[in-house]
Structures are given as structure tokens and as C-alpha cells.
C-alpha positions as a Python dict, from the first residue, in 0.01 Angstrom:
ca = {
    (1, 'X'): (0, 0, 0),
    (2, 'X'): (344, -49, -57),
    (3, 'X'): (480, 279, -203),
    (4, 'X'): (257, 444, 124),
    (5, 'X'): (484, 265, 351),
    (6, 'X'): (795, 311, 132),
    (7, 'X'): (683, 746, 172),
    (8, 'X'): (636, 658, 555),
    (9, 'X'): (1012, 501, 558),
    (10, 'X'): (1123, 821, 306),
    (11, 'X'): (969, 1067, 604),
    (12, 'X'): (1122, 880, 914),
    (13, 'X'): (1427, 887, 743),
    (14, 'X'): (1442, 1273, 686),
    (15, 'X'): (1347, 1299, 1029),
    (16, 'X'): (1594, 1111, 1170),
    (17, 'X'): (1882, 1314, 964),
    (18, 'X'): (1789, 1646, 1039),
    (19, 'X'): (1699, 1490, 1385),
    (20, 'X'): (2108, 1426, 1420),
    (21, 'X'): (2213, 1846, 1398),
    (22, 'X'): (1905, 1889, 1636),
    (23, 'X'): (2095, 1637, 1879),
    (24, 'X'): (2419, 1791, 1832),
    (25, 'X'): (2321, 2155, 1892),
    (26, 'X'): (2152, 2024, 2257),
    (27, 'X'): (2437, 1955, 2415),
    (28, 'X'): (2489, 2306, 2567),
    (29, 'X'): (2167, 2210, 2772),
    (30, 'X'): (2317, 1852, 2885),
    (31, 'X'): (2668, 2040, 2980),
    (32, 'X'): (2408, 2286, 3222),
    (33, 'X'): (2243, 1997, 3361),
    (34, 'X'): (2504, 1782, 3445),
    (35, 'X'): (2785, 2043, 3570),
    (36, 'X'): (2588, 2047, 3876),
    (37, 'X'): (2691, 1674, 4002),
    (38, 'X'): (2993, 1627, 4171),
    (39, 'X'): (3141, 1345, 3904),
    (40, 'X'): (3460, 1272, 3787),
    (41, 'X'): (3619, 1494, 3464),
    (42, 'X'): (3676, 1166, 3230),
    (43, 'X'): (3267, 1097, 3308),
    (44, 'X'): (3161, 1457, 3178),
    (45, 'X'): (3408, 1353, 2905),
    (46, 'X'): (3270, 1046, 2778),
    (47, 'X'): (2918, 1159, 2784),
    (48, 'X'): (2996, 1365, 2588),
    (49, 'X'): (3184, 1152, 2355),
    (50, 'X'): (2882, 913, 2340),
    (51, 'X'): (2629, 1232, 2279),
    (52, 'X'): (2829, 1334, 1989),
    (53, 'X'): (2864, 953, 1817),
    (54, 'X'): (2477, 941, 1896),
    (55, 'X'): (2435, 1233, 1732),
    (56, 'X'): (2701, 1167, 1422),
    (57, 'X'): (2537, 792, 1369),
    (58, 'X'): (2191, 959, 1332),
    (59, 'X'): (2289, 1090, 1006),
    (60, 'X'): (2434, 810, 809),
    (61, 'X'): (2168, 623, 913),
    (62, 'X'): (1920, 863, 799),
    (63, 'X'): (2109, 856, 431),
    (64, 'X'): (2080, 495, 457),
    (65, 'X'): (1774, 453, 512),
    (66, 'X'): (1660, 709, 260),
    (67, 'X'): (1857, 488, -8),
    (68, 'X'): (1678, 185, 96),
    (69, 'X'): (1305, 358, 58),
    (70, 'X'): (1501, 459, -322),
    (71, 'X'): (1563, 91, -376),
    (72, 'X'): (1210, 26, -278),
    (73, 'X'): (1052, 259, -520),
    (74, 'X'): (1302, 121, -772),
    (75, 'X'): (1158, -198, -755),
    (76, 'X'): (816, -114, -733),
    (77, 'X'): (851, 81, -1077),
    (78, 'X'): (1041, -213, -1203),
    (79, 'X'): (762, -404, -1073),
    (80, 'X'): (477, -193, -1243),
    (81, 'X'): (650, -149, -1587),
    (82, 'X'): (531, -277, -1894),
    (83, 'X'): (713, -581, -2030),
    (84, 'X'): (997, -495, -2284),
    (85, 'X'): (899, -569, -2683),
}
């Protein structure tokens, strides 16, 4: 039950990493859909400063968690060992 959740965690995880280039390559279609309001220069600016930091924290916290579902499986085989002699 355990190590099914811990493969669960391991496949959100990938997701989530590749997820972050998919993120970063969309912005041409946010830069088309938002140079048609009339808004100020430093708005377009810092959306996209937040859209790229969105997009650069989806990776480290796809490695992360793909370390933690490591630790898991660690400890499960620790776990499931047979005692030492």
C-alpha cells in the first residue's frame, strides 16, 4: 500500500518537472493574449517575471519531491530487510 503511493508521489513528481519547460515554453501564448489590454509596461513586465519563477520553482520542486519518494522506498527496503547476523 505504501510503496503504491510512494510510485503515485514518484509519477506526480515527474509530472510536475517536465510540467515546468511545458510552462516556460507557453509564454509566447500569454504575451498574445495579454498585448491586447491597454496596461502599463512594468505590469506586462512582472507577469512575466512571476510566469517565469512559476515556471523555474516547478522544477526543483519536482527533484525534491522525487528525492523524498527515494527516501520513502529507502525506508521501506530498510523496513522489509532481513535482520543482520
Amino acid at each position: 500500500m505504501f510503496l503504491s503511493l510512494c510510485y503515485v508521489l514518484l509519477l506526480d513528481s515527474l509530472v510536475i518537472g517536465h510540467g515546468a519547460f511545458g510552462h516556460a515554453l507557453q509564454v509566447r501564448h500569454l504575451h498574445a493574449a495579454i498585448d491586447q489590454f491597454p496596461i502599463e509596461p512594468d505590469m506586462h513586465s512582472m507577469i512575466y517575471v512571476v510566469w517565469y519563477f512559476v515556471g523555474g520553482g516547478m522544477l526543483p520542486f519536482g527533484v525534491t519531491l522525487m528525492w523524498v519518494c527515494g527516501a520513502f522506498e529507502r525506508k521501506i527496503a530498510g523496513r522489509c530487510s532481513p535482520p543482520p547476523d
